[in-house]
N, CA, C and O atoms as a DFTB+ gen file, in Angstrom:
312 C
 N C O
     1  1       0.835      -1.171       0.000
     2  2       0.000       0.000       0.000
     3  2       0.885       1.242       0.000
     4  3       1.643       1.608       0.898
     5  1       0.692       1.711      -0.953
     6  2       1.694       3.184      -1.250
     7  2       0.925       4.517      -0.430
     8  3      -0.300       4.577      -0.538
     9  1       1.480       5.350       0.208
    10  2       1.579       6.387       1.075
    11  2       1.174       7.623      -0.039
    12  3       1.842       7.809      -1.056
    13  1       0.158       8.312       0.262
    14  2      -0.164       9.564      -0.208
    15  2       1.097      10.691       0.133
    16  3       1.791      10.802       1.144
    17  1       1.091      11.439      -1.089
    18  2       2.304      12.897      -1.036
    19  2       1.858      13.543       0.752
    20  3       2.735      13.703       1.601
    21  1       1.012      13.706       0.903
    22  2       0.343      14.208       2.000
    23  2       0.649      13.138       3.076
    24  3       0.954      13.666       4.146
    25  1       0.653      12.346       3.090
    26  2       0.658      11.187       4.315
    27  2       2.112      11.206       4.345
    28  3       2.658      11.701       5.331
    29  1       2.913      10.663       3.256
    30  2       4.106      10.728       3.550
    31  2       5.238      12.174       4.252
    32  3       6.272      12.147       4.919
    33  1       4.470      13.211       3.739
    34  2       4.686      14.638       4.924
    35  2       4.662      15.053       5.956
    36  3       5.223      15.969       6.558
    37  1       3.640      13.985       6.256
    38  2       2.978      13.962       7.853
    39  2       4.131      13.208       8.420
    40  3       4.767      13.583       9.406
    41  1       4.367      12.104       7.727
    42  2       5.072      11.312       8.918
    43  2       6.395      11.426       8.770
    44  3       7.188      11.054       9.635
    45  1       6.798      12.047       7.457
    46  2       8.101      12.729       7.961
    47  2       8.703      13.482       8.960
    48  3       9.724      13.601       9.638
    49  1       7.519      13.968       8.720
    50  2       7.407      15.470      10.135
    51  2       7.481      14.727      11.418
    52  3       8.148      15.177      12.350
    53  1       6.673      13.349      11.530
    54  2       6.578      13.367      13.183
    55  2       8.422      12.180      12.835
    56  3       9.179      11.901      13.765
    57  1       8.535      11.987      12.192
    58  2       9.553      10.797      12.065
    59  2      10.912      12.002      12.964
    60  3      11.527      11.861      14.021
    61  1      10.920      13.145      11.890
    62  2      12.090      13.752      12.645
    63  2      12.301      14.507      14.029
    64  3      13.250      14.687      14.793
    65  1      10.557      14.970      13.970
    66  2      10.480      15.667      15.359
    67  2      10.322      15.025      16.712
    68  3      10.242      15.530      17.832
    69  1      10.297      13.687      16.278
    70  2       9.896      12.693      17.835
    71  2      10.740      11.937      17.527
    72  3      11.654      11.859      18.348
    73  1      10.850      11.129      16.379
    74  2      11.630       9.491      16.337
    75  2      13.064       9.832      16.252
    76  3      13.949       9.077      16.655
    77  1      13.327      11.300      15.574
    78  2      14.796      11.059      15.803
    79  2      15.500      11.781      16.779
    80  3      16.715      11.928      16.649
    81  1      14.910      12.243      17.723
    82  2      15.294      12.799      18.940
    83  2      15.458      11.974      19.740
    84  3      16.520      12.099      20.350
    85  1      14.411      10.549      20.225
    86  2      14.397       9.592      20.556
    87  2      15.580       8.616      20.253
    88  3      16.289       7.975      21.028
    89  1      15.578       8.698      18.880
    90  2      16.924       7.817      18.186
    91  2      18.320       8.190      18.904
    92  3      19.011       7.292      19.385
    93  1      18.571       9.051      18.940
    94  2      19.786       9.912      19.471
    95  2      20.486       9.763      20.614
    96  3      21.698       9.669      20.810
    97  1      19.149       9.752      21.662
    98  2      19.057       9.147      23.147
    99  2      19.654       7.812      22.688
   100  3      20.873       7.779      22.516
   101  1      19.080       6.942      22.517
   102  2      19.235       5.536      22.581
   103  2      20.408       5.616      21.771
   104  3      21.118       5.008      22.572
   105  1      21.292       5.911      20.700
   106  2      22.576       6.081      20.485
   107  2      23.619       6.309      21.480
   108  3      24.674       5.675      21.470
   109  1      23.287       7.356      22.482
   110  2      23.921       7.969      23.263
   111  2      24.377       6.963      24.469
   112  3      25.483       6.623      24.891
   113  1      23.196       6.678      24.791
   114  2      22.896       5.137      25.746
   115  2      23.722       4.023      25.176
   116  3      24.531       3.411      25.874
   117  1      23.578       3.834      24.268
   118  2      24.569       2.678      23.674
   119  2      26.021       2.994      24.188
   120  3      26.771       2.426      24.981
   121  1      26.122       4.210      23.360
   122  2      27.718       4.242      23.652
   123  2      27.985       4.603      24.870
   124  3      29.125       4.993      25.120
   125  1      27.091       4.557      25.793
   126  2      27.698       5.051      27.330
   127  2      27.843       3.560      27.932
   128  3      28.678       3.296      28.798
   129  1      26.714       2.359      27.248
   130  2      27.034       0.804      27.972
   131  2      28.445       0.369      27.693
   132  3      28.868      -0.698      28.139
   133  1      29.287       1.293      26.857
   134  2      30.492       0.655      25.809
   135  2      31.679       1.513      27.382
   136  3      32.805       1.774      26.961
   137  1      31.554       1.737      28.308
   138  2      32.578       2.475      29.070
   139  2      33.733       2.838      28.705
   140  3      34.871       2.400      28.877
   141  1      33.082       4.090      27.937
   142  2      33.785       5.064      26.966
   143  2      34.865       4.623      26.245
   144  3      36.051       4.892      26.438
   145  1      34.213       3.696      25.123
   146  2      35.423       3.035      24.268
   147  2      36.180       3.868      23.935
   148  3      36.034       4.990      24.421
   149  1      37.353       3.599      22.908
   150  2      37.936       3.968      22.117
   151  2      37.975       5.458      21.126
   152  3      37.885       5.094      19.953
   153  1      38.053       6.614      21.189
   154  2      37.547       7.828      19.775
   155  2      36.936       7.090      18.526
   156  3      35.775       7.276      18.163
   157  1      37.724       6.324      17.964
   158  2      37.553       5.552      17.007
   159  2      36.731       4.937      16.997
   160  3      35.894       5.355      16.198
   161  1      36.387       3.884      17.592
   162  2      35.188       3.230      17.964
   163  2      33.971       3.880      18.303
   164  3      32.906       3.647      17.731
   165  1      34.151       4.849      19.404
   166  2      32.762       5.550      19.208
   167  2      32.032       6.627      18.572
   168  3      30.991       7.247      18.788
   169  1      33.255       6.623      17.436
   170  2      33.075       7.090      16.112
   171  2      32.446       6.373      15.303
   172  3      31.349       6.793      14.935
   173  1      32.916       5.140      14.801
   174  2      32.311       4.181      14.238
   175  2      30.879       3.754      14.316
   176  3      30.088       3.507      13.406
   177  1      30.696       3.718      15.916
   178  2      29.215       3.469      16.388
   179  2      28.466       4.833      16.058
   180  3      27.333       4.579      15.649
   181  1      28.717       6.135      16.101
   182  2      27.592       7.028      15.572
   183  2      27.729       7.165      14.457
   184  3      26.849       7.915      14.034
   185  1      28.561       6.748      13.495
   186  2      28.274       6.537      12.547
   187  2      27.469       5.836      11.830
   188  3      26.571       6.348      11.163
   189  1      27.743       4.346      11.897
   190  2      26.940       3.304      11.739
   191  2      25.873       3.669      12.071
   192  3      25.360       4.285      11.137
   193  1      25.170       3.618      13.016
   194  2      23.938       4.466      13.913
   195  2      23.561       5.662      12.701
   196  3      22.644       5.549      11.887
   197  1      24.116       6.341      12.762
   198  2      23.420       7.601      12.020
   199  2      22.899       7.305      10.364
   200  3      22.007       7.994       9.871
   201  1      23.437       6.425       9.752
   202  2      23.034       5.587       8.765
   203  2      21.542       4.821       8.547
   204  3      20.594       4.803       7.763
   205  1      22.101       4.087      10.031
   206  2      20.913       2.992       9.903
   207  2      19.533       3.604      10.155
   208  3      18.641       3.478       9.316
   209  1      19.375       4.164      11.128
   210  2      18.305       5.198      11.115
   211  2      17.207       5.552      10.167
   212  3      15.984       5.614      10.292
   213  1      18.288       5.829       8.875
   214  2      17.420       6.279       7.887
   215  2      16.735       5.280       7.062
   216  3      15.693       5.637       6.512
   217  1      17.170       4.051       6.887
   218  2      17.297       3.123       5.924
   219  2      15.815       2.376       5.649
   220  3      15.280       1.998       4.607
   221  1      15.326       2.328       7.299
   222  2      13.912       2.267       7.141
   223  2      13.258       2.889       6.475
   224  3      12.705       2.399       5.490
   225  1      13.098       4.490       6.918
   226  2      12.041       5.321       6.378
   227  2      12.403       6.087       4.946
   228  3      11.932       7.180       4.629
   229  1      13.681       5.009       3.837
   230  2      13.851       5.817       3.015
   231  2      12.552       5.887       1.777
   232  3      12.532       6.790       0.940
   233  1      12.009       5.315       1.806
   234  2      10.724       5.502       1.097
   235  2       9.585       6.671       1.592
   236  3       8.748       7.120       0.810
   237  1       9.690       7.094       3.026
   238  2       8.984       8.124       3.458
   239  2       9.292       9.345       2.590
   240  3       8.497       9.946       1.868
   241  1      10.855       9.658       2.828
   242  2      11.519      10.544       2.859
   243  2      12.199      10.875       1.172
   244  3      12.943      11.785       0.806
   245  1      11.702       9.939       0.535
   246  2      12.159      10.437      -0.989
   247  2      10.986      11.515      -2.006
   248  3       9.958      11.198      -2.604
   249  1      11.453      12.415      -1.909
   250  2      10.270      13.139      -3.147
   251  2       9.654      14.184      -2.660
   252  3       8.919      14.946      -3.288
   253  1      10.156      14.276      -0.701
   254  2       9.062      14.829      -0.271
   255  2       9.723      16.532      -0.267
   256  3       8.862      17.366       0.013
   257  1      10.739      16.939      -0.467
   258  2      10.762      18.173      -1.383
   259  2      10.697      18.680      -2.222
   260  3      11.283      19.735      -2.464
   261  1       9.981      18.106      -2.915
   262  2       9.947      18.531      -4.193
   263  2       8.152      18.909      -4.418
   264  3       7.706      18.363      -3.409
   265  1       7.147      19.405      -5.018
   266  2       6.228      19.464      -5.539
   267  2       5.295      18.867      -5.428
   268  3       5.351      18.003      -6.303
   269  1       4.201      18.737      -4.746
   270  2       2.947      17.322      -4.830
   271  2       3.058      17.077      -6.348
   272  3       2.756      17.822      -7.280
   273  1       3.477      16.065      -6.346
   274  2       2.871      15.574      -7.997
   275  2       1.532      15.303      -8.209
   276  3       1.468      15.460      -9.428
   277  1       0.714      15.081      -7.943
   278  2      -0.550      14.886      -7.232
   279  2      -1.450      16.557      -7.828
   280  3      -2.148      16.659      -8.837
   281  1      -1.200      17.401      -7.063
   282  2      -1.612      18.904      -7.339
   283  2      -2.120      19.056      -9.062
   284  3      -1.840      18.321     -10.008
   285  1      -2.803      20.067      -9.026
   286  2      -3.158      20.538     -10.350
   287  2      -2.632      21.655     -10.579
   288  3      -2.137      22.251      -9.623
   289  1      -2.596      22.160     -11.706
   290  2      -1.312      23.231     -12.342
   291  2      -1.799      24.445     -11.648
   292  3      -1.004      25.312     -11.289
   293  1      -3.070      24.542     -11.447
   294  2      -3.451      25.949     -10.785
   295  2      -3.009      26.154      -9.374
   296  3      -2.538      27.234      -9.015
   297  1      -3.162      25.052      -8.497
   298  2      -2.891      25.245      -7.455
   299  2      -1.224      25.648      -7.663
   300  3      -0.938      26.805      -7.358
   301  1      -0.250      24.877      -8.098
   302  2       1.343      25.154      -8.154
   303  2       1.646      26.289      -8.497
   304  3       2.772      26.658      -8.162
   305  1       0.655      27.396      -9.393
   306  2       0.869      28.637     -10.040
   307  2       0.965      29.242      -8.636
   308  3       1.895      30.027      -8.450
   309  1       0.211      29.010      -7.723
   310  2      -0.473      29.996      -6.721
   311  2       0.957      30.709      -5.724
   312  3       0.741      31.533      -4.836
């Protein structure tokens, strides 16, 4: 089931304003169970981390700057 231009906006919006604030925490938490590895290493881990994150919602998040394709020419003039 494919996501409306509109639906997929919505949940972009709450994806970054709640889920990845949330995400961040629990990154943070990770690397604090690691008793303060390595620079390198806990480099690696927010890295990795900051990746994976997205990988789910990359179908949310494609297209959604650009234009409703959806819209009719009058409304886009406006």
């Amino acid at each position: 089931m494919a996501l409306s231009y509109k639906a997929r906006r919505r949940w972009s919006l709450v994806i970054l304003l709640i889920g990845l604030p949330v995400y961040v925490v629990v990154a943070v938490t990770i690397v604090n169970m690691l008793n303060r590895p390595p620079i390198w290493a806990e480099l690696l881990v927010y890295v990795g981390l900051g990746f994976l994150w997205a990988l789910p919602f990359k179908f949310i998040f494609k297209g959604i700057g650009q234009a409703d394709p959806d819209a009719s020419e009058d409304k886009l003039e406006k």
